[in-house]
N, C-alpha and C positions, 0 to 999 in steps of 0.2 A: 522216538527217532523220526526227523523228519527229512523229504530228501525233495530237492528240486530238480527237476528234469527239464533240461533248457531243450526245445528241439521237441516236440510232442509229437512225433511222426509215427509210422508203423512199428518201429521198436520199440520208441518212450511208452507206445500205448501201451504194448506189449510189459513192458517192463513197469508202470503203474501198475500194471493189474493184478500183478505177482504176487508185488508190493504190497495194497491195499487188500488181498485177500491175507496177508500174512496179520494184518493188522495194523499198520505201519503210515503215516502223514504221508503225503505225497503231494506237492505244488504242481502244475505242469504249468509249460511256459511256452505258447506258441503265436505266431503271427495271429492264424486264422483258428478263432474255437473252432468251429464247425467238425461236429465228429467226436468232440469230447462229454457230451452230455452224459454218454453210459460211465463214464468212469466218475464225473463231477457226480452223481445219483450214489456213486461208491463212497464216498466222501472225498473227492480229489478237490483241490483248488483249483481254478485254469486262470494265470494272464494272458494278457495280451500284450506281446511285443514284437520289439526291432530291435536288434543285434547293434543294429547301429545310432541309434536315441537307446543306450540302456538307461540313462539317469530318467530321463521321462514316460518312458515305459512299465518299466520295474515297481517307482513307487515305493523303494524298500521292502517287496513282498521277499527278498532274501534273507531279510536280516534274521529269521529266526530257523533256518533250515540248518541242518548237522552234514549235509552232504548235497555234491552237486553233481549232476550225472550231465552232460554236455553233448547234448547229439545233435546240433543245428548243423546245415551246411555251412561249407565253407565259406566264407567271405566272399565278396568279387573281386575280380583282378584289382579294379584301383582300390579299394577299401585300405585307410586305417588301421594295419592289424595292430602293431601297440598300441594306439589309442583308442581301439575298442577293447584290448585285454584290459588297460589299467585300468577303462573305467568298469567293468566286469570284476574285477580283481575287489576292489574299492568297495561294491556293490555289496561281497562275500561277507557275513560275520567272522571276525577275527580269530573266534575260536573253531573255525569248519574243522570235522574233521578229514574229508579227502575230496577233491575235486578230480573227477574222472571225464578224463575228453575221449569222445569216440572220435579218434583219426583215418589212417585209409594205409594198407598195404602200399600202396604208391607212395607215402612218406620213408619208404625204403629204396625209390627210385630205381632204377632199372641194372641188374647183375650185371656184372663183365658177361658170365655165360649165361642163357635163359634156360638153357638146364639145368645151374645151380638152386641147390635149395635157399630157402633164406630164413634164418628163425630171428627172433631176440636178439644176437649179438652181429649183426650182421651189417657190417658198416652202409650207409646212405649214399647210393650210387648218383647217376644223372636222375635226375628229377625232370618228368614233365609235368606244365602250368598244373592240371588239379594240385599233384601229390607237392610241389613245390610250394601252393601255396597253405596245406596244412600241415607241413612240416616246419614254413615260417611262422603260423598259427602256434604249433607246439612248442618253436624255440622261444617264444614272446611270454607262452604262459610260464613255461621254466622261471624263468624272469621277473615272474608276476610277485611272487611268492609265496603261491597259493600250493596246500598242499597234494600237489598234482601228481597223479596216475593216468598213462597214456594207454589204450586199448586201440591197434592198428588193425582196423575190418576188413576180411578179405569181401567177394560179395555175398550179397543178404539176400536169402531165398529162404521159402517159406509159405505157408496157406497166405492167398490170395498175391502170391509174388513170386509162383514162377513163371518164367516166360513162353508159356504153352497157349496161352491169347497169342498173342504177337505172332508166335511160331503160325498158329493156326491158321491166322488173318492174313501170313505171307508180311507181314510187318518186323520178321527176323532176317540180316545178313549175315548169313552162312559161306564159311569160304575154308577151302581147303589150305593147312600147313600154319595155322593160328597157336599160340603159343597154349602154352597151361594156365590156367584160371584157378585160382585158389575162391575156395567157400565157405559160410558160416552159415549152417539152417538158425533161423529167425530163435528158437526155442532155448538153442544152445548157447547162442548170443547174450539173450539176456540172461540166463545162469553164468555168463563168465561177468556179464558187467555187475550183478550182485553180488558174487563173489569179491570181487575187486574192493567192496564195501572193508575187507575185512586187514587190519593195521599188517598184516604178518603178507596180503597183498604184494606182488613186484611191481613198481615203478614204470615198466613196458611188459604187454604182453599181447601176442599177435593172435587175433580171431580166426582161426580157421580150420577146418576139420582134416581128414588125413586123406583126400583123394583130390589133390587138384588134377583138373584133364580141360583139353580144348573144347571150347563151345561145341563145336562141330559134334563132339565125341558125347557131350549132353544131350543136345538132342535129338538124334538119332538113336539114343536110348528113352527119350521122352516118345517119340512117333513109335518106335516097338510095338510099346506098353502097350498103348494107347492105339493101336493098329491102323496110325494115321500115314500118309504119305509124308517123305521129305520135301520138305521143298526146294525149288532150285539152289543149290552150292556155284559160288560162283570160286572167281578164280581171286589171289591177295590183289590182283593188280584192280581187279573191278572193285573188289569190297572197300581199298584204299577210296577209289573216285565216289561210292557209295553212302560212306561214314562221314557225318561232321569232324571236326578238330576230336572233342569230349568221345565223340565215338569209334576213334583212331586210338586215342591214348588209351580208352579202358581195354579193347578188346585187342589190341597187337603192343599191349604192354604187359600182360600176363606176368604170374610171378609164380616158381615152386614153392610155396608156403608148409611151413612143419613150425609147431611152437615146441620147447623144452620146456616150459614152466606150463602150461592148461593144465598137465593130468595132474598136476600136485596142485593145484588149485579146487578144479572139479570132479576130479576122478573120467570116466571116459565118456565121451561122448555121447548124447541120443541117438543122436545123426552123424555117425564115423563118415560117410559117404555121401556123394550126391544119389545115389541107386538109392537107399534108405531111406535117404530126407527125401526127396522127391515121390516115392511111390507114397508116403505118409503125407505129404502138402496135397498130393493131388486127389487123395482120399477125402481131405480136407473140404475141398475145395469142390468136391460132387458132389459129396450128403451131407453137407452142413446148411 
């Protein structure tokens, strides 16, 4: 069985490695190799590509893969999304058997109430530009005819990816009355995306564990631990002036995330919580 992982970043790694221990082909497909040699030493393939040249990139290194796992960023604002799907699509052997796109919690765009929860069935509210434009991403592959499975990531934390540098550095905006942040530790992630591998699989299914809570409310339990000081909280109106666009939308876009299909898929969680996944990442992250 062989699987292509478009997108070779912290999680592709992550989820190569799974894979290739299990005994299993693995293509990876990234702009930049750099970083990839431990896995190619595993027997992984690495291209090199562009999302947007996939005919001159690719090379037909697709044509013999049984599964495509999809974790690249989004497009750009002006980008081609149907004309970079179909020719992605085209790329696919015709017998694949599932094409799994990692999408984003924000392709469920923003609740009437920000205290409602949001699972699987939960209709597509206002959208801002990120989540707008991976949900026009998702409606193009629908379309493609590829046999697609959508997996919507809340965010991705994990050894060497939480944000306890930044905190540390004074490189974090903290502000009081910020919405709820839904989470997925890194480990969990890719046990639902190989899950996903399997025919009996659902169609959509939302990544994230069962405590979303506001930034604020993170790391102030990150400094605890860690018997570090907080750093300045400012007030919504400065952290507004403080944030880029990208930095507005992710962190005063917040979502209550709960899936109904994860535990009939994986059974429970590693990391039910950010308090468990994080005291474990940060374990990680000292004595490794």
């Amino acid at each position: 069985m062989s699987t292509a992982i478009i997108g070779a970043g912290y999680i592709g790694q992550l989820l190569a490695n799974r894979l290739l221990y299990k005994g299993q082909k693995v293509s990876l497909f990234k702009r930049d190799l750099a970083g990839l040699e431990g896995l190619q030493a595993q027997g992984a393939e690495a291209h090199s590509w562009d999302l947007s040249l996939p005919e001159s990139s690719w090379k037909g290194a697709l044509k013999s893969v049984r599964r495509v796992v999809h974790l690249a960023p989004p497009p750009a604002e002006d980008a081609d999304i149907e004309a970079q799907v179909t020719a992605l699509a085209a790329a696919c052997p015709k017998d694949l058997e599932c094409f799994i796109y990692g999408s984003t919690s924000g392709a469920f765009g923003a609740a009437p109430n920000p205290n409602a929860w949001i699972d699987e069935d939960s209709p597509t509210g206002v959208l801002a530009p990120l989540g707008r434009r991976r949900w026009k991403y998702e409606e193009a592959l629908k379309l493609s005819g590829l046999p697609l499975k959508v997996v919507r990531i809340t965010g991705i934390y994990g050894p060497g990816r939480t944000f306890w540098p930044r905190l540390k550095a004074g490189q974090m905006v903290l502000f009081e009355g910020g919405t709820h942040v839904s989470r997925i530790h890194a480990w969990d992630l890719v046990r639902l995306l190989e899950a996903m591998f399997h025919s009996y699989a659902p169609k959509l299914l939302l990544a994230c564990d069962d405590c979303p809570a506001p930034t604020l409310q993170v790391a102030k339990y990150l400094c605890d631990i860690l018997g570090a000081p907080l750093p300045p909280v400012l007030s919504i109106e400065e952290a507004q002036k403080s944030l880029n666009s990208r930095g507005r939308e992710l962190r005063f876009a917040g979502r209550k995330c709960r899936s109904r299909l994860r535990s009939g898929l994986i059974g429970p969680l590693c990391f039910p919580d950010y308090r468990t996944g994080l005291a474990n990442s940060l374990n990680d992250e000292f004595f490794t």
